[in-house]
N, C-alpha and C positions, 0 to 999 in steps of 0.2 A: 770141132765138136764142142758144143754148151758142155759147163759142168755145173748146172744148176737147172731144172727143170721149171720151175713156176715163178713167180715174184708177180706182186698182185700191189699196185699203186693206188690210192685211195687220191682223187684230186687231180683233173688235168689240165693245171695253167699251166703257169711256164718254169715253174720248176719241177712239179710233179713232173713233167714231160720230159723236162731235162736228165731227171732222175731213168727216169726211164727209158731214157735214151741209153744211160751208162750199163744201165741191167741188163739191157738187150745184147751186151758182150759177152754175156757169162751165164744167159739162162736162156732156154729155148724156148720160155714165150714168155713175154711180158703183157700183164695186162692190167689195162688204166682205166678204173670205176669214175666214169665221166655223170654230171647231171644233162646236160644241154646236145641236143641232136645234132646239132651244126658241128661241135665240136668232136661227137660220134663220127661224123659223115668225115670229118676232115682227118680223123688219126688212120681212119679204116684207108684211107687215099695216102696214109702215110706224111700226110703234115698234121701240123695243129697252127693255122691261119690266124687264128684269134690272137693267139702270144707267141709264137713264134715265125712271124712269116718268111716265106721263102725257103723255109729249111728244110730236108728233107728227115725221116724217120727211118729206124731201125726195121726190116722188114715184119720182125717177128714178135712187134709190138702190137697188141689188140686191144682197143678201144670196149668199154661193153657199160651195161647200164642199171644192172639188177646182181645183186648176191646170186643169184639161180644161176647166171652165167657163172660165174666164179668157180663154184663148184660143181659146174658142169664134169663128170667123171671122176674122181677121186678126189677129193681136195686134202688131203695127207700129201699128197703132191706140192703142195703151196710150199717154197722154202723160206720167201720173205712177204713180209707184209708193210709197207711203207705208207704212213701218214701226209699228205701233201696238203693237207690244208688249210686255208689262213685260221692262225690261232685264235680270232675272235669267233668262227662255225667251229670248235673244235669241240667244245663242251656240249652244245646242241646235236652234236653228229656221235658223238659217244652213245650219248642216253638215248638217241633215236635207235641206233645200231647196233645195241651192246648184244644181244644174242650171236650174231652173225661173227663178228667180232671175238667174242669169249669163246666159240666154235674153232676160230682159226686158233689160238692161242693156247687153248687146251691139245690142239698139239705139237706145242711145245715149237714154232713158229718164233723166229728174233720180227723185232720189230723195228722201223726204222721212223721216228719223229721229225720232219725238217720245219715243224712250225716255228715260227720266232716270235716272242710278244709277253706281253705281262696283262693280264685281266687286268681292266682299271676298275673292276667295281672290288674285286676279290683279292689284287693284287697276288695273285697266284701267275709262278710257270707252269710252262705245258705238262712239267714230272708232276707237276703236284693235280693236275688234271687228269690224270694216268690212274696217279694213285686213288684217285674219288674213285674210280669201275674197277680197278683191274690189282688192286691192293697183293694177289697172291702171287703175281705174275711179272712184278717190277725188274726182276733179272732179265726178261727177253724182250727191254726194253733200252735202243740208244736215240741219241740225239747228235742228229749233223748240224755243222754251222760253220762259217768259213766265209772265205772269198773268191764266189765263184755265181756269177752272170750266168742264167739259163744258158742265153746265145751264144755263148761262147765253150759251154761247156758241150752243146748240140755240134758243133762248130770241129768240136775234139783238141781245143787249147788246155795246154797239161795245167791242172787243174787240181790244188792241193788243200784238201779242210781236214776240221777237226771232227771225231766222231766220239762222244762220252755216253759212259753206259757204267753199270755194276759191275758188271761179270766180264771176267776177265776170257770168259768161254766165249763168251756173246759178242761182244767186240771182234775178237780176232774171226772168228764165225762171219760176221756181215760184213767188217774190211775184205775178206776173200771173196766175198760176193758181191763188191762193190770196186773195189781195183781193178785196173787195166793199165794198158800204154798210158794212158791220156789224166785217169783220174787216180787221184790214191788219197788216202784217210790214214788221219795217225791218232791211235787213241789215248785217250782219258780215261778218269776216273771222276774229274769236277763237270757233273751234268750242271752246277747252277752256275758254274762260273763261267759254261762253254753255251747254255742257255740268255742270262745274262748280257753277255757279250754280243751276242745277233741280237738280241731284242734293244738294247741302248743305241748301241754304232746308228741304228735307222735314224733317232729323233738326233743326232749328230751328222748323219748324210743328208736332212733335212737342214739343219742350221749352215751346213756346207754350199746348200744352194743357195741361199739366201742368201749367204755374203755374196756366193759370187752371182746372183742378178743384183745384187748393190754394185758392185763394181769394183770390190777387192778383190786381189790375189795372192800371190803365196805367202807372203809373210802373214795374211789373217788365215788360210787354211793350216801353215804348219801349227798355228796359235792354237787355233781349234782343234786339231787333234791333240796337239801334246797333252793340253787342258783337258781334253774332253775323256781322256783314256785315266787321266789322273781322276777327275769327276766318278767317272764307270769303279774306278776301287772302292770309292767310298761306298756305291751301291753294294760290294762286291763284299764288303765285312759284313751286313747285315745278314746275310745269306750264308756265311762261311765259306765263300770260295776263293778258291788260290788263287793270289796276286800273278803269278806269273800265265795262267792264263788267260788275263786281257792282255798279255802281250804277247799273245800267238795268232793263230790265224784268224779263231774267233772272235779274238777281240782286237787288236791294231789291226792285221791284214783286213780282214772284214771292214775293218773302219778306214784304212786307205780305200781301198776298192770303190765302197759307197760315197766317199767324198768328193773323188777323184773323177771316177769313171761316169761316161756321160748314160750309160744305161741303166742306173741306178734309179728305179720307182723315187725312194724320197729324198733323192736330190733333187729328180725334177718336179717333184711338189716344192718343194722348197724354190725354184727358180719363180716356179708360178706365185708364191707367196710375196716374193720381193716383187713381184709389178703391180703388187696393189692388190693383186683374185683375192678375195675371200675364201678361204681355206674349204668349204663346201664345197664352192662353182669350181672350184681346180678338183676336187675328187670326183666330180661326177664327171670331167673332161677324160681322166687318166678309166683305163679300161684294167686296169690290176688293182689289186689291193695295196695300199699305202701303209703298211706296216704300225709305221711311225707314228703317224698321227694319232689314234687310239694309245699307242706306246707312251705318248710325252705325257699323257692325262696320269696313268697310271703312272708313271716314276716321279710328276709332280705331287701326290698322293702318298709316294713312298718315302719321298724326303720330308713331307711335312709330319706322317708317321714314326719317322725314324730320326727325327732330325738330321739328316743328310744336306751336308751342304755341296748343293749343286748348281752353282748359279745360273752354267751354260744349259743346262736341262729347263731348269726351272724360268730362260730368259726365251726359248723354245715356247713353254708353254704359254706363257704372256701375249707372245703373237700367235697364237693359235685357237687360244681360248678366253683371252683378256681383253682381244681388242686394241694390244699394243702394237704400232707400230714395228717395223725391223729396226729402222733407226733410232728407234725409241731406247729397245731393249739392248739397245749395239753400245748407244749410248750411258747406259745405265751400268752394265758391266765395266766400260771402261772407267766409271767414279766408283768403282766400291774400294773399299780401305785398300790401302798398300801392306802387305804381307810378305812373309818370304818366301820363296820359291814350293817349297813342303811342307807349309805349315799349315 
């Protein structure tokens, strides 16, 4: 028997779906607020084809397409309400949505954010897009981030992230209705450093590819990470977030994961970048959102704000937006002054 009655998914690619794959353990219907009918047609059949194929769905997952479903019969019944969508619709979908929205929330409803990314015009996180609508409400609000593959989490491989929030009610509250055999959440208190941490690792899983369609390996991937998680603290003082959580799930394991694992969206933008694509013609080939790319803009923005010295971010953004070769930037990093290790 479910010990949770509603949970209501906002966004069904492939992780919204994945997500709600894992709720469909612990609540007796899940239901995922889709735009597109094919996508409707295909959860109602218990897959979602688009981003997940071949995998089968939880049965007691329901697809639907209008708020009017949603609160079809009581919606005090609603017990979670989870965000799935890519952080650049996020601020658009607020202000379009904020009634419906403020409705669930006023009663007293946890919320669950899996967005990852940094506005490059605003250079705001998703909390601080939260806080524009929902200023009275920030306690029933956490943030997932971690290392974990849709497919793999649909799949039911044990599956371990982090989850930061304020309240210490609220946390424990959503980890019990997000735990099972297979997935578990340990929480925080640093939403910018467990924010943070998803939103960087991407333009890093992205530089990850690109070495290796150059044609290195491990000794340039362990370089890249080591550096790149060193890199991620500097971002990580401007913000006030604790050093020790870029070396947790959200930050190294999420950054092994995406460097490493071959289903990783911007790594494989990244392989496409090193054969020459222009960084457009490879996003309109990929059928998911690329995190990343929008990400390198924004944190090259932030170091030249903050003075953050970031070379590996900032040699990212050079081939993405400058027109620089990989070899170029590959090269250019290896000439900058000799240093010591932490300095």
């Amino acid at each position: 028997m479910n010990t949770y009655n509603k949970a209501v998914v906002i966004g069904g690619g492939a992780f919204g779906t994945a997500i709600s794959n894992v709720l469909a353990e612990n609540f007796s219907r899940v239901l995922i607020k889709v735009r597109r009918q094919n996508t409707f047609d295909d959860i109602s059949n218990g897959r979602n084809e688009s981003y997940l194929p071949g995998l089968r769905l939880s049965n007691n997952i329901q697809p639907v397409m209008s708020w009017h479903e949603m609160f079809t019969g009581d919606d005090e019944k609603i017990d979670l309400l989870v965000f799935a969508l890519p952080s650049a619709a996020l601020l658009e979908y607020l202000d379009t949505n904020y009634d419906p929205i403020l409705r669930i929330l006023k009663k007293d409803v946890p919320v669950v954010s899996l967005s990852k990314g940094i506005d490059p015009n605003t250079l705001e996180l998703t909390d601080d897009i939260y806080r524009k609508f929902f200023k009275d409400f920030l306690d029933h609000f956490t943030f997932l981030s971690g290392p974990s593959f849709a497919k793999e989490i649909v799949e039911r491989q044990i599956t371990v992230v982090s989850l930061a929030g304020r309240s210490k009610k609220t946390l424990m509250s959503v980890s019990s209705m997000l735990d099972n055999s297979y997935f578990k959440t340990l929480s925080c208190y640093d939403i910018k450093g467990v924010l943070l941490g998803g939103a960087l690792k991407n333009i890093l899983a992205i530089a990850g590819g690109i070495i290796e369609g150059l044609g290195f390996n491990h000794n340039t991937r362990a370089a890249l990470m080591t550096r790149g998680i060193f890199e991620m603290l500097h971002f990580g003082r401007v913000f006030n977030a604790m050093p020790e959580t870029f070396y947790g799930l959200s930050g190294m394991g999420d950054l092994i994961l995406s460097t490493t694992g071959d289903l990783s969206r911007n790594k494989l933008f990244g392989l496409g970048i090193a054969k020459g694509i222009q960084p457009q013609d490879v996003l309109k080939e990929m059928k998911t959102t690329v995190e990343g790319y929008e990400t390198t803009l924004a944190a090259h923005r932030l170091s030249l704000r903050y003075d953050i010295r970031a070379s590996i971010f900032n040699g990212v953004h050079s081939v993405l937006y400058e027109n620089i070769t990989p070899l170029q930037a590959l090269s250019k990093l290896m000439r900058t002054s000799t240093r010591f290790e932490f300095g």
